[in-house]
KEFI-193944 format. One record per residue (C-alpha): x, y, z. Coordinates in steps of 0.5 Angstrom, whole numbers, padded with zeros to 4 digits, always signed. Last residue first. Layout:
N
XYZ/...
This chain:
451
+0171+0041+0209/+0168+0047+0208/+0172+0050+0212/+0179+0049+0209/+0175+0050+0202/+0173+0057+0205/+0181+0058+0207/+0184+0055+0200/+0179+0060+0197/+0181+0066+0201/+0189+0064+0199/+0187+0065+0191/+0183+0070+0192/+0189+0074+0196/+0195+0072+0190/+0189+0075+0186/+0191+0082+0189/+0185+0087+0185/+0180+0085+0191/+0185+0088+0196/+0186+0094+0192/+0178+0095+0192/+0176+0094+0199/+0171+0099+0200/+0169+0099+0193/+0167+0092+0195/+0163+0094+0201/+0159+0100+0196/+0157+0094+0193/+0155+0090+0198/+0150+0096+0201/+0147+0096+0194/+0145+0089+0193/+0142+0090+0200/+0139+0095+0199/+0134+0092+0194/+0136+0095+0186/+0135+0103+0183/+0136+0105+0189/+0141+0110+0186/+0147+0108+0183/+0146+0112+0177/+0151+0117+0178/+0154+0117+0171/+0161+0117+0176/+0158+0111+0179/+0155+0107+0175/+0163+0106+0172/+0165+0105+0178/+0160+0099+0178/+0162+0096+0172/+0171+0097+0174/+0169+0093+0180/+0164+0088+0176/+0170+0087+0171/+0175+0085+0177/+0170+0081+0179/+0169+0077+0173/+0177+0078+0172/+0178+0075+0180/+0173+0069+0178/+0177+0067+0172/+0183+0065+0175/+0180+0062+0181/+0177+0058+0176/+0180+0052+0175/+0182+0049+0181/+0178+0052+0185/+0172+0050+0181/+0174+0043+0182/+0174+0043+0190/+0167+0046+0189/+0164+0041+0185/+0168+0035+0190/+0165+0038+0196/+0158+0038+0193/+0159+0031+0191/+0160+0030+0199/+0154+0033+0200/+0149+0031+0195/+0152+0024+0198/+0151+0025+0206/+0143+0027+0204/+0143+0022+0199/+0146+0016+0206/+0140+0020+0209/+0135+0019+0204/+0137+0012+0203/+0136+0011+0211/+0131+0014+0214/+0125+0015+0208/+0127+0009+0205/+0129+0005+0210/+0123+0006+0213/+0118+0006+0208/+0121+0000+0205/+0120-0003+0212/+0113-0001+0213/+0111-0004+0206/+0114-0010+0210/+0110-0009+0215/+0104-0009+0211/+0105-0014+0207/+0106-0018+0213/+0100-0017+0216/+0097-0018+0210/+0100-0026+0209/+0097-0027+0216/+0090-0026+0215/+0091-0029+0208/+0094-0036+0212/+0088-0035+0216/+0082-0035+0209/+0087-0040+0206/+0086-0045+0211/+0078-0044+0212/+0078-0045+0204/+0082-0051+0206/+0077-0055+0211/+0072-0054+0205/+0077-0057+0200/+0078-0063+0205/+0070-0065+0207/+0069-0071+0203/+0065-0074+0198/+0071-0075+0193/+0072-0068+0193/+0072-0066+0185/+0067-0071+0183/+0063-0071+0190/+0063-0063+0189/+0063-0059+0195/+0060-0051+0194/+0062-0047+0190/+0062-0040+0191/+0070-0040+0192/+0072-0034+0197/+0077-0038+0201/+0080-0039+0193/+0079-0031+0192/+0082-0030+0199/+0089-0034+0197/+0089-0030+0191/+0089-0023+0196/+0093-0025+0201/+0098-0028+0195/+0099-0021+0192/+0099-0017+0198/+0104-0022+0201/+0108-0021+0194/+0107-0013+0194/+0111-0013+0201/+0116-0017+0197/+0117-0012+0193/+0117-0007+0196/+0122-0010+0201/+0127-0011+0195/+0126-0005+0193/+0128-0002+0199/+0134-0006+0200/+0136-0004+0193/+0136+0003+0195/+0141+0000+0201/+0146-0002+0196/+0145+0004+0191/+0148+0009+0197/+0153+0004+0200/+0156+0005+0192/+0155+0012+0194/+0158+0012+0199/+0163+0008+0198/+0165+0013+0192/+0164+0019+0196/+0170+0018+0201/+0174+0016+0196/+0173+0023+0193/+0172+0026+0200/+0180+0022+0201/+0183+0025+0195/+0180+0032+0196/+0182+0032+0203/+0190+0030+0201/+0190+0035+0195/+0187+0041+0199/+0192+0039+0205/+0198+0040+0200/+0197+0046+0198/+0194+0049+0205/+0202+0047+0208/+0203+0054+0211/+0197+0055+0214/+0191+0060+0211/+0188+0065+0216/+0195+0069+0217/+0193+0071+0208/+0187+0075+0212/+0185+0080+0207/+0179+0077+0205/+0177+0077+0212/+0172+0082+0212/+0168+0078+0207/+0166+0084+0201/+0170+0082+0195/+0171+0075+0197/+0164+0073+0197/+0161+0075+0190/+0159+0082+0188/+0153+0082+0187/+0150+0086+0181/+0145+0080+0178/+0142+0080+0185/+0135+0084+0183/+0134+0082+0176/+0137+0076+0178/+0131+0074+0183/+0126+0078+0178/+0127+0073+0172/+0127+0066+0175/+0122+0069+0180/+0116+0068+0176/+0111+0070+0180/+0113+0074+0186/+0110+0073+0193/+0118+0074+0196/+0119+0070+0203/+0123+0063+0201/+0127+0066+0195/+0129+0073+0198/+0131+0070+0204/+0136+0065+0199/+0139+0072+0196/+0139+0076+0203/+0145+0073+0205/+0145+0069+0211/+0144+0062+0211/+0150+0062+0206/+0155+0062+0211/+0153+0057+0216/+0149+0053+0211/+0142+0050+0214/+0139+0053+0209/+0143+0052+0203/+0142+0045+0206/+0135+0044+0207/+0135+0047+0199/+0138+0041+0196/+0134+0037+0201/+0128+0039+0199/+0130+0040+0191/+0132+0032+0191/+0125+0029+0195/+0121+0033+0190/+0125+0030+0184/+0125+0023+0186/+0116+0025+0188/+0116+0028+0180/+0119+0022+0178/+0116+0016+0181/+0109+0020+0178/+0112+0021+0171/+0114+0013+0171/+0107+0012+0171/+0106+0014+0165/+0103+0020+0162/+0110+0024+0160/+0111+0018+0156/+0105+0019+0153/+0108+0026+0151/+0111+0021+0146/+0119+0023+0145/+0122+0028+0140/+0125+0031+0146/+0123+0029+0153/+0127+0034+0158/+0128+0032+0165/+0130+0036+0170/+0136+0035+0173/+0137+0035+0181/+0140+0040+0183/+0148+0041+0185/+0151+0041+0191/+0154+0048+0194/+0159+0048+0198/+0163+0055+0198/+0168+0058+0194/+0164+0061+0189/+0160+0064+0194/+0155+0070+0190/+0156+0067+0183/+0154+0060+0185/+0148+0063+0190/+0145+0066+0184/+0146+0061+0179/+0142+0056+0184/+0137+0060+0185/+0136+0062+0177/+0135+0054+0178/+0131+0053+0184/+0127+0058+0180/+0126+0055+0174/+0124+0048+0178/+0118+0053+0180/+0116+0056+0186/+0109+0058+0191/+0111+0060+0197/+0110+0059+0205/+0114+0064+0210/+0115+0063+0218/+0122+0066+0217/+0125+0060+0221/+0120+0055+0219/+0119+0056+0212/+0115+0053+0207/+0115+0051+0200/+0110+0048+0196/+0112+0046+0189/+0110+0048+0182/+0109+0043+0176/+0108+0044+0168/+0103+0043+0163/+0105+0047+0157/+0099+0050+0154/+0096+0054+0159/+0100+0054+0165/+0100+0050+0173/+0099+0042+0174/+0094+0041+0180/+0096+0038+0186/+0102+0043+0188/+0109+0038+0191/+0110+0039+0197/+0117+0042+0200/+0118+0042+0206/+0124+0047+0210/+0127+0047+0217/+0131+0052+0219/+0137+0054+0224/+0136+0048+0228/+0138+0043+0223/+0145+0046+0223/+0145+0046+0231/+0143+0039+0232/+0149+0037+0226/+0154+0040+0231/+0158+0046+0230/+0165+0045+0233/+0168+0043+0228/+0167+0049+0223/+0174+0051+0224/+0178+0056+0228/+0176+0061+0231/+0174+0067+0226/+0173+0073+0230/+0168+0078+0228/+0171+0086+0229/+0169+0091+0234/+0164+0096+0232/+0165+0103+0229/+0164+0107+0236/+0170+0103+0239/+0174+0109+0236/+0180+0109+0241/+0180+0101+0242/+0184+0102+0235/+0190+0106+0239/+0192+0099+0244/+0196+0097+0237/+0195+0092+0232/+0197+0092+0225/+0191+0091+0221/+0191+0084+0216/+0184+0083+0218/+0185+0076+0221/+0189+0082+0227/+0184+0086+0228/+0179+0080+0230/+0185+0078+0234/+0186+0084+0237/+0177+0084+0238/+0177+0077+0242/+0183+0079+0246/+0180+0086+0248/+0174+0082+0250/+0177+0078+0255/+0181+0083+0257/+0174+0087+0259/+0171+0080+0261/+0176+0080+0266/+0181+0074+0266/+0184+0072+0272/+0191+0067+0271/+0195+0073+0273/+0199+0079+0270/+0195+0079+0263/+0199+0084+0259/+0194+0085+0253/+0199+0088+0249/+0204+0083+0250/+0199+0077+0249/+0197+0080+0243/+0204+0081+0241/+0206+0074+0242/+0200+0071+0239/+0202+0076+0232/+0209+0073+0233/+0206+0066+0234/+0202+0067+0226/+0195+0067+0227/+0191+0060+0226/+0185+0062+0230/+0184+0057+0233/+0191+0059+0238/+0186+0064+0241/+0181+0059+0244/+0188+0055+0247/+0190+0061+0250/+0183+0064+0253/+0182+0057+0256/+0190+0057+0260/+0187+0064+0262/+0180+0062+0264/+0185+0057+0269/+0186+0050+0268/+0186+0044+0273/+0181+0047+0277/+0176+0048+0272/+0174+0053+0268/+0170+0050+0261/+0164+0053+0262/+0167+0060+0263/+0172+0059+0256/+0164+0058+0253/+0160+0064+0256/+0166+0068+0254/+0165+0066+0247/+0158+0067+0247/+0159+0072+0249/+0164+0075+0244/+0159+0073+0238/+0153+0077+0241/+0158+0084+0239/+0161+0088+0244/+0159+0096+0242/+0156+0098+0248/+0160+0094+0252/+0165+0100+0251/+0171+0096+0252/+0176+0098+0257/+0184+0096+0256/+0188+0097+0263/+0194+0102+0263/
């Protein structure tokens, strides 16, 4: 008998995955051939393949979209740990699965960028009474939003979203600068202003890329940091979000141990030896090109410099005097030498002062870029290492906490709804959560991706 899928109840996720395996049909290989090779990404066992297949029962190359969709959902199923049978098309009304696919390879760094784009501008007069301190302009294309927000907050963010996704990359802020048992002068000079700009263009790319994450860009911790008109929102933000349950206990293919290949042990090891070698190339190039730069401003600041003595001598009131010319015409000849060799000595100031520019806004921002994420990769691989363990008892102590509201009955609206509606997905998921052999191999698998 035929599978019939309610087209109702067709996630966005399986058309655009049927529009992908009809864009690669050709001649050479059939939409059944594709469908194959996009279900093996989904790191299901050969047996679990083999039932699909069996379940499916494709006679010919044709593939219909209903078939199509029935694959995409018993693999779903399947990544979900449930045991697959024609049965689970009866109740379509809940929705069908997601589906993973393999790696992230096939996205592209256009289509990350795409998801938003963030600035962040430094606010030109200093806010609070006694204690001086700086604010930042944050704006928001995707959610078409503008907000005020301290250091502070991108700190109690950060904090937040660890907790939330602890197996995810997540690079670290930049620090802030501490002055203890200093001059405040030291605040005043002009070492603060070159700070301030370091540390503007850090937090910008700090939050571009949790942004830009496929993961991360979702939740509603980071939409509320972009949109909420709230002061102080270091309290208020894990005030609201201090009872999320982190990624493992509500993510639906936390049970899905198929996810992981057998080999994961030793493939975490090898890719985190070759990102950290990776890393430290880079950064030494990093430093390299910072050097380039600083150079080329230098360099422009000595063709601006020379410009401008070379104009004070074109500009040299006096006028010829015999004792110091000898009665002849050299000096005024070279006044008008140095007045076109200053000429040309600015234009090339300025176009060094253009290539320092250049090369520190494309090159030393984007090789930053590649370095907070590489560093990020090697945060994350040593949280794995160590705190897998930790985590399943913090999450464990959540479970029992929110049981424990629960039969005192105050686990009413007292948070934002989203904080509840991820809760009440945890105590769906209750005896998974308590399987650590089940964080561990989701770990592994959020490290696989990441990477």
């Amino acid at each position: 008998m035929p599978i019939r899928v309610s087209l109702g109840s067709v996630p966005a996720q399986y058309r655009e995955v049927e529009a992908e395996i009809n864009s690669l049909v050709s001649p050479e290989f059939s939409k059944k051939d594709v469908l194959r090779s996009f279900i093996k990404k989904s790191k299901l066992r050969d047996e679990k393949l083999d039932q699909i297949w069996e379940l499916l029962q494709l006679a010919d190359d044709h593939v219909s979209s209903d078939q199509l969709f029935a694959a995409l959902a018993l693999v779903g199923w399947a990544q979900q740990g449930r045991d697959l049978s024609l049965e689970l098309f009866d109740n379509q009304a809940s929705g069908l699965p997601t589906v993973y696919l393999g790696t992230s390879s096939h996205l592209r760094y256009c289509d990350l960028f795409r998801t938003d784009t963030i600035e962040v501008e430094v606010v030109p007069e200093k806010k609070g009474l006694f204690m001086k301190h700086v604010e930042y302009l944050i704006s928001s294309k995707r959610f078409d939003s503008t907000v005020n927000r301290r250091y502070n907050d991108f700190v109690a963010l950060y904090d937040v979203l660890l907790n939330r996704f602890p197996y995810r990359l997540i690079p670290k802020l930049p620090p802030k600068r501490m002055i203890v048992g200093a001059s405040a002068s030291l605040l005043l000079g002009a070492g603060e202003g070159q700070f301030i700009e370091e540390r503007r263009r850090s937090l910008r790319r700090w939050l571009a890329l949790v942004a830009r994450h496929p993961t991360i860009s979702t939740d509603p911790t980071l939409h509320y940091f972009l949109t909420a008109p709230v002061d102080d929102l270091q309290y208020k933000i894990r005030e609201v979000f201090r009872r999320v349950p982190d990624e493992f206990a509500t993510s639906e293919f936390a049970v899905a141990k198929d996810l992981v290949p057998a080999d994961c042990t030793s493939e975490f090891a090898i890719s985190r030896e070759q990102i950290k070698v990776i890393l430290q190339g880079v950064t030494h190039i990093k430093q390299i090109a910072e050097n380039f730069a600083a150079r080329s401003h230098a360099y422009a600041d000595d063709m601006g410099e020379l410009a401008n003595q070379l104009n004070k001598l074109a500009a040299e009131p006096g006028g010829s005097s015999a004792w110091a010319t000898g009665g002849n015409n050299t000096w005024s000849n070279m006044k008008k030498g140095f007045n076109l060799i200053s000429k040309e000595l600015t234009t090339m100031s300025a176009r060094a002062s253009s290539l320092a520019q250049c090369e520190e806004s494309e090159v030393c921002e984007r090789l930053n870029v590649l370095v907070d994420v590489l560093a990020g990769h090697k945060d994350l691989c040593e949280r794995v290492e160590k705190g897998v363990a930790n985590d399943h008892q913090k999450a464990l102590a959540k479970m029992l906490a929110l049981k424990r509201r629960q039969m005192q009955g105050v686990l009413r609206g007292s948070d934002a709804e989203s904080v509840e509606v991820l809760e009440q997905r945890m105590l769906a998921q209750e005896s998974m959560i308590a399987s650590v052999e089940l964080r561990t191999a989701f770990s592994l698998h959020c490290v696989h991706m990441e990477t």
